[in-house]
N, C-alpha and C positions, 0 to 999 in steps of 0.2 A: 356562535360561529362553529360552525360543522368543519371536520379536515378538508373535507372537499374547495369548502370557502376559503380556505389559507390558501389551499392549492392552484386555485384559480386566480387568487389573489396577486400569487408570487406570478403565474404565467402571465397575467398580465405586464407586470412589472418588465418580466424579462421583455418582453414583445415590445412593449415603449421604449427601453435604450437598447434594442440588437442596433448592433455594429457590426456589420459586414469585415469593414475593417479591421476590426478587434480579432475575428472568428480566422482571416485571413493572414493576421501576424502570429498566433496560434497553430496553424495548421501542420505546420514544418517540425512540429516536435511529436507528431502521434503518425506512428508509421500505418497505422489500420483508421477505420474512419473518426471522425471529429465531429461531432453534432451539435454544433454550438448557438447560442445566440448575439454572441461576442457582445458582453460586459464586461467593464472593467473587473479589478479586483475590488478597488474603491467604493463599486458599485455594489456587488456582491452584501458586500461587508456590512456596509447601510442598512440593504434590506435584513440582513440577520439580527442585528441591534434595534431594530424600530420592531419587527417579530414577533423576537424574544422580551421584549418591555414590554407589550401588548397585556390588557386585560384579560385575564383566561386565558391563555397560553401557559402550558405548563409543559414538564417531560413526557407523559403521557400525550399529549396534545400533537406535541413536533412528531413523536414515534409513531403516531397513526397515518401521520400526514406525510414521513418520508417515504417511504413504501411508493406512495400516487407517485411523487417528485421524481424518484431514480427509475422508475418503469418508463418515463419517460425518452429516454435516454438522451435528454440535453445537457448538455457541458454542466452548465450553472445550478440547473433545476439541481441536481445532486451535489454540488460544492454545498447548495445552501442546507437541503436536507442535514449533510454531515456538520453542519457548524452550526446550524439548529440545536442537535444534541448533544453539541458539546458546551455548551452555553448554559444547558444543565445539568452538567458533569456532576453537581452536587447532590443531583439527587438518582444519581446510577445508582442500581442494583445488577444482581448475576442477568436479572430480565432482560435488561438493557442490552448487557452483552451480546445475549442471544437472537435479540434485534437484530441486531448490527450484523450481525455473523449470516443472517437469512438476505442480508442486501446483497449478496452476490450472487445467490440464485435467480435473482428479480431485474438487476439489471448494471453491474459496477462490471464496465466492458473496456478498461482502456488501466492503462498503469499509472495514470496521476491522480487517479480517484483511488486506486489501491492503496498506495504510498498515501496517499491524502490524510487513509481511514488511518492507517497504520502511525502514521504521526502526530495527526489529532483525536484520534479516540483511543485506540490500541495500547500506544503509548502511555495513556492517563490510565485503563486499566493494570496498566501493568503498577505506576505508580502509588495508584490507589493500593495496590497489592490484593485487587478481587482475580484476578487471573496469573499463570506463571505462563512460561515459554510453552509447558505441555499439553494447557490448558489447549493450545493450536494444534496437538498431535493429527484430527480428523480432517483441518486443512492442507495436509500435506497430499492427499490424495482426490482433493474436491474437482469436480468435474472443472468447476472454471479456475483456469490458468491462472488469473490473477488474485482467487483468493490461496492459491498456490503459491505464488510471488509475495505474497502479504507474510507468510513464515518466515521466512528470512531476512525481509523489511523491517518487517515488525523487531526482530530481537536486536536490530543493532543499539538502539535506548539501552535496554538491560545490559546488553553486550559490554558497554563503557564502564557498570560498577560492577559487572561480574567478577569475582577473586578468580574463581577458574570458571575456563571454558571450554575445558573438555566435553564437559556434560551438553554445551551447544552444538558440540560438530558432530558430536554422536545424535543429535537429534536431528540435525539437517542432512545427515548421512544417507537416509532413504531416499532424500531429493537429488539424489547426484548426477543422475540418468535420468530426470524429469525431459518431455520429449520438446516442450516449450523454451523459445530463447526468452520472454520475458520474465520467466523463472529461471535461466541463464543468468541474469543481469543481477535480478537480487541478489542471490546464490550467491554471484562475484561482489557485489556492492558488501554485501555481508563478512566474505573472505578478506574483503581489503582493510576493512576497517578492523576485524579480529585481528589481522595482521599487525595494524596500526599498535595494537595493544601489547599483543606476546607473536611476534616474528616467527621464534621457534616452534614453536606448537603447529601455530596455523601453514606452517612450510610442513610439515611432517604430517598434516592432513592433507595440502597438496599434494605431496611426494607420490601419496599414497593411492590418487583419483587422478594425479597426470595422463597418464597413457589409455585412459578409457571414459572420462568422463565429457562431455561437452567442453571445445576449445572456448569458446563464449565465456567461460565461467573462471577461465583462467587469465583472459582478457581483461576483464575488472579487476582480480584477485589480486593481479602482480602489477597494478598499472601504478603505482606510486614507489616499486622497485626500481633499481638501477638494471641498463639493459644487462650487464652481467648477473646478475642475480636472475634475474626473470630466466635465462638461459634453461636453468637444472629441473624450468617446469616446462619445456618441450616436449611433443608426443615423442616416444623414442621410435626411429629411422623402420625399423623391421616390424612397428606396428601401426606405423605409416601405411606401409606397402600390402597390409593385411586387407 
């Protein structure tokens, strides 16, 4: 079996259970388009575990074959690519990484495939301890928005056993005037939960991007504050009016 034959394989698949339905109760969460075939997750999932046990299927095998899948750009075709290779998480190398990192110039166009990678592969890099936070230094500036978004998704995992995380804010610090809101939302998704951790720190990195940085970012940041507290990160009055 050649990639192309998986490939074809799986699109069959998708094409005998699309659900209109499915693809319709979906839609409401992606403010840009949704390309979907609407399966289940249930369904998904099946085909990755019958896949992945396949004879001749190995890491090498899915990695040739996601590429075709996410150029695509159907909903599922890239859920399954991404759970394809993580299925052989045990046999990652730095290659691997590098893989994965070229699916956003090919076709990862929406933020739940971002967050996806960033939770199921990302994640397990960081774990494994083949990559750190800096290792992302080059996605900070990546033409697509959401491998942009993927920086500050990604480190919230490490975020939780970080002793300090000064050396986080100073790395997210370049993205503070990123010109995208879906890089807004990380950004703040990121804020709240550093929050969650040490309050005072991550206020005094606030403090410090209040008055100029995207209101978006302080939306997420402070949304598990009390509305007194949220107050002292307000744009101030006279730079309002600027």
């Amino acid at each position: 079996m050649r990639p192309v034959d998986l490939f074809n394989d799986i699109r069959k698949y998708c094409q005998k259970h699309a659900d209109p339905k499915v693809v319709k109760k979906y839609q409401r969460y992606f403010k840009d388009s949704y390309d979907a075939w609407g399966l289940t997750h249930e369904l998904v999932i099946a085909k990755v575990k019958k896949v992945t046990s396949a004879e001749g299927v190995n890491l090498n095998f899915v990695l040739e074959t996601a590429p075709l899948l996410i150029r695509t750009g159907k909903y599922e075709e890239t859920s399954i690519a991404i759970l394809m290779v993580k299925a052989f998480h045990k046999d990652w190398s730095q290659a691997t990484f590098h893989a994965v990192e070229k699916w956003f110039g090919i076709g990862i166009n929406n933020w739940a495939h971002a967050d996806f990678i960033c939770g199921e592969i990302i994640s397990l890099f960081y774990q494994k301890e083949m990559i750190d936070y800096t290792t992302l230094e080059p996605w900070r500036k990546a033409h697509n928005k959401f491998q942009r978004r993927a920086v500050p998704v990604s480190m919230i995992k490490p975020l939780k056993t970080a002793e300090c995380i000064d050396p986080l804010f100073d790395f997210i610090e370049p993205m503070m005037m990123d010109p995208d809101r879906e890089v807004h939302q990380g950004l703040g998704w990121f804020l709240r939960e550093a929050w969650k951790k040490q309050p005072i720190v991550t206020e005094d990195f606030l403090l410090k991007w209040k008055d100029t940085a995207p209101r978006l970012i302080f939306q997420y940041a402070t949304e598990k504050m009390t509305p007194e507290r949220r107050l002292q990160f307000r744009k101030a009055k006279n730079v309002e009016k600027k």
